[in-house]
C-alpha positions in Angstrom: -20.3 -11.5 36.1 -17.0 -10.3 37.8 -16.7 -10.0 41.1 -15.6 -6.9 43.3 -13.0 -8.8 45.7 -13.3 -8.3 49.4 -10.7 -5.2 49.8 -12.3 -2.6 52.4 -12.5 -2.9 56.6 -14.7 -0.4 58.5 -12.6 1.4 61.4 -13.8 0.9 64.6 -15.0 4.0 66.8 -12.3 2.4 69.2 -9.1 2.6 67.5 -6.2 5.0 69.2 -5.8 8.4 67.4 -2.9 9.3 65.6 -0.4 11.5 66.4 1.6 14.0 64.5 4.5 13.0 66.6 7.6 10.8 64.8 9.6 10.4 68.2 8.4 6.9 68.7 10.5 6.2 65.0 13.0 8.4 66.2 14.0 5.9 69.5 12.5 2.8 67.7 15.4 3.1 64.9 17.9 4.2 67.5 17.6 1.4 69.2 18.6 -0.9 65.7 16.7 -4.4 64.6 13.6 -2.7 63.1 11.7 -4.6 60.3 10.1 -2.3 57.9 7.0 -3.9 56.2 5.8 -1.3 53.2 2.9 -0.9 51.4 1.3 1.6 48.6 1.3 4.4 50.7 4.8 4.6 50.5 5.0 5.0 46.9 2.3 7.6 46.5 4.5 10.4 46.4 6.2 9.1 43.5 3.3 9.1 41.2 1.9 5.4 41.5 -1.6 6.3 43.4 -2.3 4.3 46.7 -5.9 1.4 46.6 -7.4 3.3 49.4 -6.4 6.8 50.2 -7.9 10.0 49.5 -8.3 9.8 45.2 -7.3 5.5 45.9 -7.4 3.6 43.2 -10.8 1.2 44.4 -13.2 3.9 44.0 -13.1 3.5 40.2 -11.3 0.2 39.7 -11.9 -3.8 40.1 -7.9 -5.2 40.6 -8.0 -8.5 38.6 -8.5 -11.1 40.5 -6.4 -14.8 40.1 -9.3 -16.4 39.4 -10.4 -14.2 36.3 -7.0 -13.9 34.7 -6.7 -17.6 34.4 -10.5 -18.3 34.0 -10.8 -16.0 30.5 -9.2 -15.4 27.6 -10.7 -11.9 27.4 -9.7 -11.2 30.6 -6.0 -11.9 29.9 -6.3 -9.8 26.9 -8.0 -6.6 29.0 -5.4 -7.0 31.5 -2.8 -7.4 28.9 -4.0 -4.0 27.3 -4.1 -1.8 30.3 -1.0 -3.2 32.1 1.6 -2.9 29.1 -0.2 0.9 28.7 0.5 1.4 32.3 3.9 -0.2 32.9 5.1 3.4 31.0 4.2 5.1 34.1 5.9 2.4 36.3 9.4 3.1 34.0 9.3 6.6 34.8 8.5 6.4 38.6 11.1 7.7 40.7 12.3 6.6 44.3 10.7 9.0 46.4 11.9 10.4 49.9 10.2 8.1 51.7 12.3 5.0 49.9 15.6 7.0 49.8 15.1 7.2 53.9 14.7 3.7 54.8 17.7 2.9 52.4 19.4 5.1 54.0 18.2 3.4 57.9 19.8 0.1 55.9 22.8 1.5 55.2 23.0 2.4 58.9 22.1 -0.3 60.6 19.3 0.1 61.7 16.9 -2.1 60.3 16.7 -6.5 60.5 15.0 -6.2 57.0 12.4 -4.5 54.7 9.2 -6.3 53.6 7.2 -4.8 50.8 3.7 -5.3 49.4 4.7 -3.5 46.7 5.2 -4.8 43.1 7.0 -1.7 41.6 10.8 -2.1 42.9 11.0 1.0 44.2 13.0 0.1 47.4 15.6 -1.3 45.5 16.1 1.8 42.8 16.2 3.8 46.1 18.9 1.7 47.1 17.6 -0.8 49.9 19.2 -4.4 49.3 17.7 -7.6 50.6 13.8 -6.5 50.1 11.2 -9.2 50.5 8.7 -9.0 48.1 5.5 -10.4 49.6 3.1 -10.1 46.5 6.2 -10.2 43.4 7.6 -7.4 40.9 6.3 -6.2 37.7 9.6 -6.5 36.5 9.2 -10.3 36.2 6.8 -12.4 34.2 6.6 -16.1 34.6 4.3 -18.7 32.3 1.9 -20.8 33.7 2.7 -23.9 32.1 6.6 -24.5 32.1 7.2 -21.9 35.2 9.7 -20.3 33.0 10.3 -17.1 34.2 11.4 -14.1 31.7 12.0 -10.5 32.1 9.3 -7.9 31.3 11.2 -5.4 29.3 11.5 -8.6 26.9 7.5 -9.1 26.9 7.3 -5.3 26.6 9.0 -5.3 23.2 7.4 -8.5 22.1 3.9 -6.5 22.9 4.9 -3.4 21.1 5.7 -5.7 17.8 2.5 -7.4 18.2 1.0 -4.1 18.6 2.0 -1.7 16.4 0.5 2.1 17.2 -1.1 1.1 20.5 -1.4 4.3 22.2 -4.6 5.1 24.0 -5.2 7.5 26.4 -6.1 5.8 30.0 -8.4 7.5 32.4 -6.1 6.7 35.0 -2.7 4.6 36.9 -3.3 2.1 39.3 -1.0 0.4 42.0 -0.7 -2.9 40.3 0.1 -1.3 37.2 -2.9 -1.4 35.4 -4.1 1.6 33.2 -8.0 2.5 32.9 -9.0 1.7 29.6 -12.6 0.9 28.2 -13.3 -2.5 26.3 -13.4 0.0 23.0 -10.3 1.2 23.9 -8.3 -2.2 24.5 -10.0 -3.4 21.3 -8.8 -6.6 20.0 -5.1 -6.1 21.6 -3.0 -9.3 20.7 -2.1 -11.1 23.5 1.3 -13.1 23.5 2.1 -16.5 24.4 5.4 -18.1 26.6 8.7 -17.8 24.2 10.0 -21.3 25.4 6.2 -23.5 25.6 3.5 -21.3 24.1 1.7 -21.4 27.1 -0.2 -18.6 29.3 2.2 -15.6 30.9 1.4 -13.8 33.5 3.2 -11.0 35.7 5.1 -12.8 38.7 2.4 -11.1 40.7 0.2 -11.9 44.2 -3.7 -11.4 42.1 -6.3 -11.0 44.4 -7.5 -14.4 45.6 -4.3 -15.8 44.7 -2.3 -17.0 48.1 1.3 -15.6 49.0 4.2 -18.6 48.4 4.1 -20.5 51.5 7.8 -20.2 52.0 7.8 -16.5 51.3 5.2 -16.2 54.0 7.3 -18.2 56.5 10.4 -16.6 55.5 8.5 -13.0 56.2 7.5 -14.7 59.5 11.4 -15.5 60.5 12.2 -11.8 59.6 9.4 -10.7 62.1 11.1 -13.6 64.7 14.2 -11.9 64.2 13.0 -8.6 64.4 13.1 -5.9 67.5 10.1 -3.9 66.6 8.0 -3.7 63.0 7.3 -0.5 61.7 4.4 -0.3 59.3 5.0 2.8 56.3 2.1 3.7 53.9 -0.4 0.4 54.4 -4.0 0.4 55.3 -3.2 -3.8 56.5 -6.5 -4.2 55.3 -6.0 -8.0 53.5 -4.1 -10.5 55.5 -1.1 -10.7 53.6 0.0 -8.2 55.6 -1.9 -7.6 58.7 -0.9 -11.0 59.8 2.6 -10.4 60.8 1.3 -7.6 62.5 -0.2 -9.6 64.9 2.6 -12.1 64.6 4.9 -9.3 66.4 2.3 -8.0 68.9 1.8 -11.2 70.6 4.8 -11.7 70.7 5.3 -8.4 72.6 7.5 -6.8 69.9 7.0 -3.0 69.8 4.6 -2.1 66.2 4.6 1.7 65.2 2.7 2.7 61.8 3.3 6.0 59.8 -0.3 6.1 57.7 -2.4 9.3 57.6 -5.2 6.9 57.3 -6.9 4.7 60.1 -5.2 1.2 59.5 -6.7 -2.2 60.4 -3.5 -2.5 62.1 -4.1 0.2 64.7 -5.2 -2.0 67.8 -2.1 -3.9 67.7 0.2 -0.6 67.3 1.9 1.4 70.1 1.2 4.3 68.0 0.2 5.6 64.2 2.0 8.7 63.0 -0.5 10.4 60.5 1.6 12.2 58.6 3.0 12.3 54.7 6.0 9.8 54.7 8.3 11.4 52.6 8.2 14.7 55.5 7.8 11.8 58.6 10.6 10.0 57.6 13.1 12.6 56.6 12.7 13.9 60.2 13.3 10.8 61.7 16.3 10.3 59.6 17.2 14.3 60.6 17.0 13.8 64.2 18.7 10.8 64.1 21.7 12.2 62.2 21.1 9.8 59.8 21.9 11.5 56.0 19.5 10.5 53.0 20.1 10.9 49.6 19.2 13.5 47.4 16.5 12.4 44.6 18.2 12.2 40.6 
């Protein structure tokens, strides 16, 4: 029987209120060497839905775990199924505000780095260079066998050959790009093998239950070293992957601000949360700082 993984924290009566006040950004950035660590909250207003938001994603779907994907054959194929059906959605997202701001903070100086937690590139297409992705891209796929690593618009069109007329309507998008479909629906979809060893693909994806590269953690870890303060944009910092270089920069007395209409498990450590919408929070900051941000194509 599968699993639901461990993916919710209860908020403690204690945690600090949020405020609808951006100023803490505002002097934060001003003062240059921020480290921006990002998560699906970022991306919400770009169409790709959040895990645990109002509508998020866990109320109606099981992320596959590591442990699953390599365990069954079935389970590759579901996966398979629902993730080349939602990748179409992942094509046609658009940088939102939000991204086009910190890019624009980049460009400016004013950050040390960006960390995401995101898999769907959309700091880079909003023109942010050097992003650190903690948990991979969608864009990559790499085999389990040989390591080879191959582009997923290659495995897209090797899907669609294999699957001719695969079109079915999915109840809904998640963050890690996998589409809700029913076993009837996903049928007996034909999973394809590595082009250079035959053996297992999979997205060059963090699965739940499947641990971070230790030297993209440690590297992460320098960036939050180097860093003057860390600000925290759409993540609940539930799982560790995250949360732990929030702690990283409170003890060691660097400034942590979060914009996240939502509690986080990150609050404790903060000087502050901002709850409100990015895309308007970070436009202001970038207003009152003079900084200009680029208009959405």
């Amino acid at each position: 029987m599968r699993m639901r993984p461990t993916l919710s924290w209860t908020p403690a009566e204690d945690l600090p209120p949020g405020t609808t006040d951006p100023e803490p950004v505002v002097e934060a950035l001003g003062a240059g060497g921020v480290l921006v660590l990002s998560g699906a909250g970022l991306s919400t207003e770009s169409g790709i839905p959040d895990y645990r938001g109002e509508g998020g994603s866990l109320s109606r779907h099981t992320p596959m775990t590591y442990q699953d994907f390599t365990a069954s054959a079935s389970a590759r194929r579901r996966y398979w199924a629902r993730s080349h059906l939602g990748r179409r959605t992942f094509v046609r997202a658009r940088p939102n505000a939000g991204h086009r701001s910190v890019a624009a903070f980049g460009r400016h100086g004013l950050l040390s780095g960006v960390i995401t937690q995101n898999v769907d590139g959309l700091h880079q297409a909003g023109g942010s260079e050097g992003v650190v992705e903690l948990h991979g891209s969608l864009d990559r796929v790499v085999c389990l066998s040989c390591g080879a690593l191959s582009a997923r618009r290659d495995l897209a069109r090797r899907l669609e050959e294999a699957n001719p007329g695969f079109d079915p309507v999915a109840g809904g998008i998640n963050p890690d790009g996998d589409a809700d479909l029913t076993d009837e629906q996903v049928g007996d979809f034909r999973v394809v093998p590595c082009a250079v060893c035959g053996g297992v693909l999979k997205p060059d994806v963090v699965f739940f239950g499947e641990a971070v590269p230790p030297r993209r953690v440690e590297h992460c870890r320098e960036l939050v070293r180097e860093a003057t303060s860390l600000l925290v944009l759409g993540s609940s910092l539930t799982v560790m992957s995250g949360l732990r270089f929030v702690r990283q920069a409170a003890q060691a007395g660097k400034p942590v601000l979060i914009v996240n209409r939502d509690p986080t498990r990150g609050d404790r450590y903060a000087v502050t949360r901002i709850a409100l919408p990015l895309g308007a929070a970070l436009t202001t900051v970038a207003d009152r700082l003079g900084v200009p941000v680029e208009d959405g194509v």
